[in-house]
Backbone and ligand atoms as CSV (ligand in chain L), in Angstrom:
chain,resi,resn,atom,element,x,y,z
A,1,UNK,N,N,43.416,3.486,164.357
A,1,UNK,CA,C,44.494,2.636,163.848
A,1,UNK,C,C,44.580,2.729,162.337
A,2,UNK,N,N,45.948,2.930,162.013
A,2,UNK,CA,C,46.046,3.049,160.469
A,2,UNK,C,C,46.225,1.557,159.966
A,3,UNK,N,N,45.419,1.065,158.980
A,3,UNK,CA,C,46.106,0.091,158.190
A,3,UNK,C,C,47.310,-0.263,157.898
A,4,UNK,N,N,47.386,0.511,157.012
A,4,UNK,CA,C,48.782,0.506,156.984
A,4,UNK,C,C,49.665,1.614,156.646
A,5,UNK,N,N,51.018,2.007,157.302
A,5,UNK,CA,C,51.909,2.970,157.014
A,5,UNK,C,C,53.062,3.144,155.719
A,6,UNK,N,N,52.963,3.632,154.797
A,6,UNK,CA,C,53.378,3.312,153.942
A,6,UNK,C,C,54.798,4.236,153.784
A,7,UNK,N,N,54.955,5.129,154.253
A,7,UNK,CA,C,55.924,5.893,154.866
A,7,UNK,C,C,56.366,6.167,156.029
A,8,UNK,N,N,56.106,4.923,157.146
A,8,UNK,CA,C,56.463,4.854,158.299
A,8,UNK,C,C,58.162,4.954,158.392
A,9,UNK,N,N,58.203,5.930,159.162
A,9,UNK,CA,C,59.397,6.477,159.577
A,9,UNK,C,C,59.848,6.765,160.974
A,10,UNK,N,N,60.198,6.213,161.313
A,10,UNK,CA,C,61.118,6.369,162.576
A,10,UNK,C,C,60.085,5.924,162.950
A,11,UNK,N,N,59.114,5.651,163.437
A,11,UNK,CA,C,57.741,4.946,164.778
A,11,UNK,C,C,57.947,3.442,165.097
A,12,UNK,N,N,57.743,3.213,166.258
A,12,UNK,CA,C,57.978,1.864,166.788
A,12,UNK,C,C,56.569,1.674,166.987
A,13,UNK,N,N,55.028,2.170,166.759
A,13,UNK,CA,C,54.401,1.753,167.627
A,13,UNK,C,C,53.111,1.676,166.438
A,14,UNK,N,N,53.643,1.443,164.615
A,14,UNK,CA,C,52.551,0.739,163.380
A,14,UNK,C,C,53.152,-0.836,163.401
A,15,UNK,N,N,53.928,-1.299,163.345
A,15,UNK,CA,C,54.642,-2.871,163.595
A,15,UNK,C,C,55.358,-3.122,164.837
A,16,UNK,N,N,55.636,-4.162,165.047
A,16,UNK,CA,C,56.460,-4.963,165.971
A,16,UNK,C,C,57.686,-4.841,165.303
A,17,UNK,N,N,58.429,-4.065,166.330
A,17,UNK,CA,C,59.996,-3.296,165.617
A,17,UNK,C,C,60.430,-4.733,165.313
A,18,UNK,N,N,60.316,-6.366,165.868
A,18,UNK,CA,C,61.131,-7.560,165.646
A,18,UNK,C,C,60.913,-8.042,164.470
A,19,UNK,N,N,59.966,-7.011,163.633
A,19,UNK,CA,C,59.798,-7.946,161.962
A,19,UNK,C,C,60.545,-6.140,161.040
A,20,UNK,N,N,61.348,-5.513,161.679
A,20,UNK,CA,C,61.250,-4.254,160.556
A,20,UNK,C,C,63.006,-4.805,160.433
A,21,UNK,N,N,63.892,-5.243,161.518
A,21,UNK,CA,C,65.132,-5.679,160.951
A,21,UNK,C,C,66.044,-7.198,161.305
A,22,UNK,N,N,66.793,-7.591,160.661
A,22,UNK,CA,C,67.443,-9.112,160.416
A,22,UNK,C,C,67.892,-8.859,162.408
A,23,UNK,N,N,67.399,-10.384,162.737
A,23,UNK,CA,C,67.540,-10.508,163.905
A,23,UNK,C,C,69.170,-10.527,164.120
A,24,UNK,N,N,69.760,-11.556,163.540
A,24,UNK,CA,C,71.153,-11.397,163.451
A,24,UNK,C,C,71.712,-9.588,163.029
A,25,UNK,N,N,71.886,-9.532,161.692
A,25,UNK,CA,C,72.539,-7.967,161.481
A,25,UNK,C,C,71.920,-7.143,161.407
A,26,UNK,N,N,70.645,-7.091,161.966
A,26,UNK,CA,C,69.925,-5.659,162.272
A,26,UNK,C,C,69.868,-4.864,160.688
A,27,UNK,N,N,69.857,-5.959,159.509
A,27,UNK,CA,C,69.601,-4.731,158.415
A,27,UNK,C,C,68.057,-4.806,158.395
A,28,UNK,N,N,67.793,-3.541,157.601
A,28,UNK,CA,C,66.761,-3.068,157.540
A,28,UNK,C,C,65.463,-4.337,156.749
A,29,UNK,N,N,64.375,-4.486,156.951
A,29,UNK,CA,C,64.030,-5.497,155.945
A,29,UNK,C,C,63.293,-4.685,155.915
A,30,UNK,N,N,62.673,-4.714,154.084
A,30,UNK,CA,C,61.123,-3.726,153.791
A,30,UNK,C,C,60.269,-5.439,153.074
A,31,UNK,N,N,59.318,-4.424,153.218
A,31,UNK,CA,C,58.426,-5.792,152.969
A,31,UNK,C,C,58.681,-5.968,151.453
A,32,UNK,N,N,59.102,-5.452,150.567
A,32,UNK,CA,C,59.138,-6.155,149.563
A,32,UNK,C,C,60.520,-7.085,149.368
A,33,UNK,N,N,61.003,-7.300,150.100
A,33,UNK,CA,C,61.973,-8.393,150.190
A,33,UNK,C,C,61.794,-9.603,150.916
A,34,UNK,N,N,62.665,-10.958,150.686
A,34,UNK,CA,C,62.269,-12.076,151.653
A,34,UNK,C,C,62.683,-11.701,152.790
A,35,UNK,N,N,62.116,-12.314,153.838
A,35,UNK,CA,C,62.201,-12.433,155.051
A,35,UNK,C,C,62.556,-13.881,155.548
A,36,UNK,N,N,63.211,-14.156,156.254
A,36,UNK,CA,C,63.210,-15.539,155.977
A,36,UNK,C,C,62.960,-15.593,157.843
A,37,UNK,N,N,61.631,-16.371,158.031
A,37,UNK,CA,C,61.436,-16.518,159.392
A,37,UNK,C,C,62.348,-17.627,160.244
A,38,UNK,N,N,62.170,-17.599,161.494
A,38,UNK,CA,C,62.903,-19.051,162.237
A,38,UNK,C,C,62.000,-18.955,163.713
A,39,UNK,N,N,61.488,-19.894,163.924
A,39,UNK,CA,C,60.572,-20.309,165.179
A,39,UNK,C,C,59.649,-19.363,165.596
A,40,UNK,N,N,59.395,-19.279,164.159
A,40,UNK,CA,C,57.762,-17.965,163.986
A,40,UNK,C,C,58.031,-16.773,164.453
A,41,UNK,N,N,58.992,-16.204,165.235
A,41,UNK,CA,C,59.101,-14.577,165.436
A,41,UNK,C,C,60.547,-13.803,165.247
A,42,UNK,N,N,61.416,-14.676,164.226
A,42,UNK,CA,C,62.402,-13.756,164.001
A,42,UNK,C,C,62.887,-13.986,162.838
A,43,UNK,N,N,62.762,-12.742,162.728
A,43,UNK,CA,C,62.951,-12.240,160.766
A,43,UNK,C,C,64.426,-12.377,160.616
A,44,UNK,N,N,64.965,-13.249,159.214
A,44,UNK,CA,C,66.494,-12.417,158.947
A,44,UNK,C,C,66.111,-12.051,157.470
A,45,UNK,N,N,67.391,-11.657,157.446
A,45,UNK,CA,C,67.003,-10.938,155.718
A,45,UNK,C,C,67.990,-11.888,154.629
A,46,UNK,N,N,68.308,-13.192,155.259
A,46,UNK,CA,C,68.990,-13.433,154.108
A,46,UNK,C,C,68.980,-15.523,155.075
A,47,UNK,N,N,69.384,-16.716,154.427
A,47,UNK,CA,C,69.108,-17.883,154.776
A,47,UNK,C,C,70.091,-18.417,155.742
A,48,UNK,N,N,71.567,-17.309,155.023
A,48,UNK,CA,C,72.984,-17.375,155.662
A,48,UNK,C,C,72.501,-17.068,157.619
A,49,UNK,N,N,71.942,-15.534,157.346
A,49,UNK,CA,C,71.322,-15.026,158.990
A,49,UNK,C,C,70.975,-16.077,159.786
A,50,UNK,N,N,69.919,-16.525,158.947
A,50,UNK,CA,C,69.312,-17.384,159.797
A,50,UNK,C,C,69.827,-18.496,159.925
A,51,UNK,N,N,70.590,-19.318,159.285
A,51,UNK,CA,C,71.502,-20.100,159.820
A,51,UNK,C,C,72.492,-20.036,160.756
A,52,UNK,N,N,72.914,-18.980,160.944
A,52,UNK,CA,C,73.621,-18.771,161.837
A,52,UNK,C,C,72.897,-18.703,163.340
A,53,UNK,N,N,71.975,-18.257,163.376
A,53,UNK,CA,C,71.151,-18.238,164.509
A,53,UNK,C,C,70.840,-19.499,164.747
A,54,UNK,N,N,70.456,-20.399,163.822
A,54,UNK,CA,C,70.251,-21.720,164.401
A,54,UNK,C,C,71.288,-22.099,165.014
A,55,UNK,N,N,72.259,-22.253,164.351
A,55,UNK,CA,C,73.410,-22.710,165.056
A,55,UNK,C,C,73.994,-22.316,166.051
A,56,UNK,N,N,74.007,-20.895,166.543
A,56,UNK,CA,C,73.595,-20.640,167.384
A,56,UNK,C,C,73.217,-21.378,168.224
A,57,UNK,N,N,71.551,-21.003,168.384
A,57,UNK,CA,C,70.747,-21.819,169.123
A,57,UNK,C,C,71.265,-23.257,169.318
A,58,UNK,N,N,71.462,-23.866,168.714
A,58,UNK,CA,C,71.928,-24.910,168.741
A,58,UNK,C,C,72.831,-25.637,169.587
A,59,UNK,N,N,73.984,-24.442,169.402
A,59,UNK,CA,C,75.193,-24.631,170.369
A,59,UNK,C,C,74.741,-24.110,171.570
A,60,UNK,N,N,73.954,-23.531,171.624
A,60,UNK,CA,C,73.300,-23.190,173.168
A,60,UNK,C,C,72.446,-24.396,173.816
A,61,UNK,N,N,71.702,-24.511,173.286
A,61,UNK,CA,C,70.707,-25.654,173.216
A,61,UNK,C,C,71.832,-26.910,173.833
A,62,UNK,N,N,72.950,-27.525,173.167
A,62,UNK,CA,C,73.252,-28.471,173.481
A,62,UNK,C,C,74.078,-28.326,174.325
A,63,UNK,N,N,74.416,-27.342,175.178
A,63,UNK,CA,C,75.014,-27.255,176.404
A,63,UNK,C,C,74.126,-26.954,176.924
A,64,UNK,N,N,73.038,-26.259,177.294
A,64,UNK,CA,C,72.205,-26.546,178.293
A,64,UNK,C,C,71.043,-28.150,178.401
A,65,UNK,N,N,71.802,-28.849,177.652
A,65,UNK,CA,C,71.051,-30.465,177.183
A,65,UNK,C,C,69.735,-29.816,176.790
A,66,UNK,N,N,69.231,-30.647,175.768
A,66,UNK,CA,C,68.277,-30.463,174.878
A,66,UNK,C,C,67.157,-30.906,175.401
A,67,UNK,N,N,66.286,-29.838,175.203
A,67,UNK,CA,C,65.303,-30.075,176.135
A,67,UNK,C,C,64.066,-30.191,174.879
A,68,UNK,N,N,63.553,-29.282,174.558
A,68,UNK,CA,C,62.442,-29.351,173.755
A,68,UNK,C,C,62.403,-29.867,172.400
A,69,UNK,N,N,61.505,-29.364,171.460
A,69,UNK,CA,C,61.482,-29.885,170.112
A,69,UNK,C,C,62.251,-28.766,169.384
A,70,UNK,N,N,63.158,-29.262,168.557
A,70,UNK,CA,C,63.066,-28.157,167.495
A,70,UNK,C,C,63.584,-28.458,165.978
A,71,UNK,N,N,63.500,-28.117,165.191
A,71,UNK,CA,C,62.974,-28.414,163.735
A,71,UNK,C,C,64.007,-27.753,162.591
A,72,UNK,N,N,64.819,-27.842,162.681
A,72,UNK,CA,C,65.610,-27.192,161.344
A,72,UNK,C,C,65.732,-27.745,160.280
A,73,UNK,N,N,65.311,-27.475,159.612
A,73,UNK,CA,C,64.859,-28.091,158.314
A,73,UNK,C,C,65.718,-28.392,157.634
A,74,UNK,N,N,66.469,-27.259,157.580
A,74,UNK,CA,C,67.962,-27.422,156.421
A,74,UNK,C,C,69.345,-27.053,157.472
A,75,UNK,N,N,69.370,-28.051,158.242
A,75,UNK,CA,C,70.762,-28.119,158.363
A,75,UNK,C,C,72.197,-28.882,157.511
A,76,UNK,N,N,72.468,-27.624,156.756
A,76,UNK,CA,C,73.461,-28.797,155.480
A,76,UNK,C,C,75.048,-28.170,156.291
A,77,UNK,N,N,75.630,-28.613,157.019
A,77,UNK,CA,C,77.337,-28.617,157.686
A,77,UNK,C,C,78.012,-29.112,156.629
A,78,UNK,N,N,79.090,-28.285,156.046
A,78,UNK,CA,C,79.912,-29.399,155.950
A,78,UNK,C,C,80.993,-29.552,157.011
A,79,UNK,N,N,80.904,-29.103,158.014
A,79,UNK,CA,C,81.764,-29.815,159.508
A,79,UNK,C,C,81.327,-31.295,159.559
A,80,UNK,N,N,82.772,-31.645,159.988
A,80,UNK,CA,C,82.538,-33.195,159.913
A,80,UNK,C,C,82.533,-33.492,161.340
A,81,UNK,N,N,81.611,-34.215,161.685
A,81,UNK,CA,C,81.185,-34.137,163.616
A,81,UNK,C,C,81.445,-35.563,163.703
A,82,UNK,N,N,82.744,-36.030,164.575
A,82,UNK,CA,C,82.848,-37.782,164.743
A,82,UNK,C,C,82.292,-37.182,165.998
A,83,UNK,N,N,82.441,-36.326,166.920
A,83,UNK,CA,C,82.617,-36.097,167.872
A,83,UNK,C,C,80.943,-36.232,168.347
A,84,UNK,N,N,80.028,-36.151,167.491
A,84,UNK,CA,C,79.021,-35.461,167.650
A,84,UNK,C,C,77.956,-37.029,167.936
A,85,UNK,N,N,78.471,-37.728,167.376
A,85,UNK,CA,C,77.787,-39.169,167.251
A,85,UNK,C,C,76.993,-39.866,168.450
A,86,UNK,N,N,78.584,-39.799,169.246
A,86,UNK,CA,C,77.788,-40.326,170.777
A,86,UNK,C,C,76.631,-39.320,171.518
A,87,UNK,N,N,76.881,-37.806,171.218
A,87,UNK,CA,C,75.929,-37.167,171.781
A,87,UNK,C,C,74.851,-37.128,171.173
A,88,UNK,N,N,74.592,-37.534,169.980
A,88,UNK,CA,C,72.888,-37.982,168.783
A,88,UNK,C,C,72.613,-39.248,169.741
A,89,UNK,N,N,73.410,-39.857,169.890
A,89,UNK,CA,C,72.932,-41.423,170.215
A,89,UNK,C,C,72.172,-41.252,171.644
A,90,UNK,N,N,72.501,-40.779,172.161
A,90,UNK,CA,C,72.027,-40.207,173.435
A,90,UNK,C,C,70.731,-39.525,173.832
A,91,UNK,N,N,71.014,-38.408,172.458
A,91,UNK,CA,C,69.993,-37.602,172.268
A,91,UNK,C,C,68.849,-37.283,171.756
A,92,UNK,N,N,69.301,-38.350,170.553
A,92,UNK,CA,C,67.514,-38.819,169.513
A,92,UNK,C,C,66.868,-39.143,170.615
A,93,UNK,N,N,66.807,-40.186,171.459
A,93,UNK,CA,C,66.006,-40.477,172.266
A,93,UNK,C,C,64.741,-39.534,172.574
A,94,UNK,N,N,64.922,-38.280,172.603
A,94,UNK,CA,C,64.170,-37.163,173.449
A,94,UNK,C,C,63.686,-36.578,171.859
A,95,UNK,N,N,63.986,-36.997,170.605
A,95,UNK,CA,C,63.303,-36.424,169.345
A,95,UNK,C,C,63.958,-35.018,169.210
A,96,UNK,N,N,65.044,-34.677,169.447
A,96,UNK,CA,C,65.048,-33.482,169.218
A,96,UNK,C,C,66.080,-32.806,168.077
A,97,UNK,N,N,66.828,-34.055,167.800
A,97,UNK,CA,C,68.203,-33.961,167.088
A,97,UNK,C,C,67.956,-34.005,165.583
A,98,UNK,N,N,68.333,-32.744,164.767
A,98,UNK,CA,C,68.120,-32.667,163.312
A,98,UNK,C,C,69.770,-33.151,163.007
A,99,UNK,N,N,70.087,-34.096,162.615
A,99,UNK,CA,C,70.958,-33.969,162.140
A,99,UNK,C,C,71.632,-34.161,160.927
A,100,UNK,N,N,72.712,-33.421,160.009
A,100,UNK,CA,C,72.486,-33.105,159.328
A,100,UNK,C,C,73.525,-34.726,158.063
L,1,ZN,ZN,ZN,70.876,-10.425,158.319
């Protein structure tokens, strides 16, 4: 096993291909740039990416009703959610609702 590849090229099998590009746009990330993680195994390359994936998730999440924990730290919307109220009220209950 090599330490590390410092001219790794084309090989899938010195890293876990899910940290070499932005989960959302598949750009390339090298390690000397941020990475910006989200629920410990997916890299984006920029805060925008990964916001979007939350939200994402999110909108997935709350149609399949919210089941587990999850943690977004910085959800800043400026969508204005009246709509969204009765379904928090509902839904804090279960701890799961970041809202923003
Ligand atoms: Zn990206």
């Amino acid at each position: 096993m090599r330490p590390s590849a410092s001219h790794y090229a084309g090989g899938e099998y010195n890293r876990p291909h899910f940290l070499d590009s932005c989960t959302l746009c598949q750009k390339h990330l090298s390690q000397n740039s941020d990475i910006y993680m989200y629920r410990g195994n997916a890299p984006f390359c920029s805060q925008e990416c990964r916001q979007e994936q939350i939200e994402m998730d999110e909108a997935k999440e709350k149609r399949w009703k919210i089941s587990s924990s999850k943690r977004s730290s910085s959800v800043r919307q400026s969508k204005d959610s009246t709509t969204e109220e009765s379904d928090t009220n509902k839904a804090v209950r279960t701890g799961t609702v970041a809202v923003a």
